[in-house]
C-alpha positions as CSV (number, residue, x, y, z in Angstrom):
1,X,109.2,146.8,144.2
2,X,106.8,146.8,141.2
3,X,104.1,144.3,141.6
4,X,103.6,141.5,138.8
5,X,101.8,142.9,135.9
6,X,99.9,139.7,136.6
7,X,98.8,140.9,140.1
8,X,98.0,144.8,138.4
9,X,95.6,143.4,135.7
10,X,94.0,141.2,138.7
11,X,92.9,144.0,140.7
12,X,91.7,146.3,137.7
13,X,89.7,143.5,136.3
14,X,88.5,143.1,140.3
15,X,88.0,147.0,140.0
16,X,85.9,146.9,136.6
17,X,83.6,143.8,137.8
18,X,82.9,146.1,140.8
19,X,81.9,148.8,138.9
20,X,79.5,146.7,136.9
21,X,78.0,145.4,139.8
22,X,77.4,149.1,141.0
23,X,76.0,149.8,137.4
24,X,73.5,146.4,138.2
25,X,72.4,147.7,141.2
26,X,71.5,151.5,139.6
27,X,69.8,149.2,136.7
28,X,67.4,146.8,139.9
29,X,66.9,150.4,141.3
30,X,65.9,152.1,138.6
31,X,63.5,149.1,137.6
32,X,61.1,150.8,139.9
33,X,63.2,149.3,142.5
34,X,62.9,145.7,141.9
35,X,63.4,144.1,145.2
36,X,64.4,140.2,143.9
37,X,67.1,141.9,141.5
38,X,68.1,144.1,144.0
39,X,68.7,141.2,147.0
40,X,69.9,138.9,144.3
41,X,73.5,141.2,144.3
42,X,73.9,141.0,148.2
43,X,75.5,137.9,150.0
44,X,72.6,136.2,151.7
45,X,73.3,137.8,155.0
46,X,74.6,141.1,153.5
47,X,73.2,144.7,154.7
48,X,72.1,147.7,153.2
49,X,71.4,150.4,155.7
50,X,70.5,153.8,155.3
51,X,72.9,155.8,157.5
52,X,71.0,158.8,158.3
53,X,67.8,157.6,157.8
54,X,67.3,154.7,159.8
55,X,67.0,151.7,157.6
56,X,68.7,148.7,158.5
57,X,67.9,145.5,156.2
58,X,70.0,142.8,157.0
59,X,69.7,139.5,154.8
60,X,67.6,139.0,152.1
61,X,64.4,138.6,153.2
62,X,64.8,141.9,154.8
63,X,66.5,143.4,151.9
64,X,63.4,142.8,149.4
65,X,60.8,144.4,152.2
66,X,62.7,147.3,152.5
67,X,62.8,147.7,148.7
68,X,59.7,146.0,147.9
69,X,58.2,148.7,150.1
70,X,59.7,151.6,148.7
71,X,58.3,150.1,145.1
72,X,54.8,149.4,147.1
73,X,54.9,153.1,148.6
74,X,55.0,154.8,144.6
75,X,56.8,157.5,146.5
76,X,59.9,156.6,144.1
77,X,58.9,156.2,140.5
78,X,61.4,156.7,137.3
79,X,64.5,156.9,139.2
80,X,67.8,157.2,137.7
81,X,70.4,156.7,140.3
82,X,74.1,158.0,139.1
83,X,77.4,156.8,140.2
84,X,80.3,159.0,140.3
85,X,83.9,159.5,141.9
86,X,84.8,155.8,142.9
87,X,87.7,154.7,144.8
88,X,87.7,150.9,145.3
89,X,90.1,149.3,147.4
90,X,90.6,145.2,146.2
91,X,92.7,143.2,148.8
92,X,92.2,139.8,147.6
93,X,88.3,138.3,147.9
94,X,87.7,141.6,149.4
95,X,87.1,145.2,148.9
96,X,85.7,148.5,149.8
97,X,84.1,151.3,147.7
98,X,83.2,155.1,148.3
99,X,80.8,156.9,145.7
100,X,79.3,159.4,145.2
101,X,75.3,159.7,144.0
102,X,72.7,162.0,142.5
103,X,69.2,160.4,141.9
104,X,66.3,161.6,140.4
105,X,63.1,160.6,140.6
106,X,59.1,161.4,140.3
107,X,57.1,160.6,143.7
108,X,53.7,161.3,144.9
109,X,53.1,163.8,147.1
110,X,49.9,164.1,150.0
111,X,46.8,164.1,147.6
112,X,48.6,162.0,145.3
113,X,49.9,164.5,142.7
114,X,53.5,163.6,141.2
115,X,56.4,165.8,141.7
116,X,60.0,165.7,140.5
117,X,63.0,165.2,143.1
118,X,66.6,164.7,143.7
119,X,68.6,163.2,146.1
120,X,72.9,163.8,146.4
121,X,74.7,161.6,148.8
122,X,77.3,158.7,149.1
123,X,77.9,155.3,149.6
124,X,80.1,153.7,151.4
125,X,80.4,149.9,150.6
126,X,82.1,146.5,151.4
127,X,82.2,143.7,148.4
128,X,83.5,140.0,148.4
129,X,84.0,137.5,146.2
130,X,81.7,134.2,146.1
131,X,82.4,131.5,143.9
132,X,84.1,134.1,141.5
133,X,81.6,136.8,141.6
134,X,81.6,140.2,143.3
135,X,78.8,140.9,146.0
136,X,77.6,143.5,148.3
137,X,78.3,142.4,152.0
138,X,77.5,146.0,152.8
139,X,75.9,149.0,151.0
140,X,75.8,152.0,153.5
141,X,74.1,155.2,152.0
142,X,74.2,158.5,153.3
143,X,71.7,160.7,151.9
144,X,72.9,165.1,152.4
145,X,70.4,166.5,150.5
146,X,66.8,165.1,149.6
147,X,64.3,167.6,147.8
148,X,61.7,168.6,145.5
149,X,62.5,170.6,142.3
150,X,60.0,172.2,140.3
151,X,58.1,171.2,137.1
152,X,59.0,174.9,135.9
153,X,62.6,173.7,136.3
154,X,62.3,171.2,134.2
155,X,61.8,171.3,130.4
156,X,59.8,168.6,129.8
157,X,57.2,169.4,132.1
């Protein structure tokens, strides 16, 4: 049985506001990781939790040091975080998402000189609905490959 065309727009409008809250956290990251913006997008006990890398922020306060630390640090500056591939699964005030990420960024290296990077992973996510509006209960990143790449590599070095 076909579901209501009422029911299909529903979920690819729930689909579309989930990818623009994706797109708003790439936009608090890249805004040399802006730890209010970023917390302000998780439910106040939400998570974000580096898989293999052993962060585990849980609610907001704990959210902002994490990323207000990484800002702090300068070992991340003019990131650009792309989004690819997403399947997002809507069941009602719920839903999950799978992406996958490159990011590229300039960080300081031992003695202080800047050097270019990227990183390539996934996320794996969990979203709900509050008063109308899509949140992150749970971002869960997975970074495979983290490196330097050389200024020679890059044109504009």
């Amino acid at each position: 049985m076909t579901e209501p065309l009422e029911t299909r727009i529903r979920r690819l409008e729930d689909i579309e506001a989930i990818k623009q809250l994706k797109g708003r956290y790439g936009q608090a990251c890249d805004d040399n990781h802006n730890p209010d913006k970023v917390a302000a997008l998780f439910v106040p006990d939400g998570l974000w939790e580096g898989r293999n890398t052993g962060v585990h922020a849980k609610g907001h306060a704990a959210i902002k040091d994490y990323i207000g630390g990484v800002r702090a640090s300068g070992r991340m500056r003019n990131s650009a975080h792309m989004f690819m591939n997403p399947i997002i699964t809507v069941n009602g005030d719920e839903a999950t998402g799978e992406w996958r990420f490159i990011m590229a960024y300039t960080g300081k290296v031992p003695g202080g000189t800047l050097q270019y990077h990227r990183i390539i992973g996934f996320y794996d996510e969990e979203y709900v609905r509050v008063d109308g509006r899509w949140m992150f209960r749970r971002l869960s990143v997975t970074v495979e490959e983290n490196g330097p790449y050389s200024v020679e590599d890059s044109k504009f070095g």
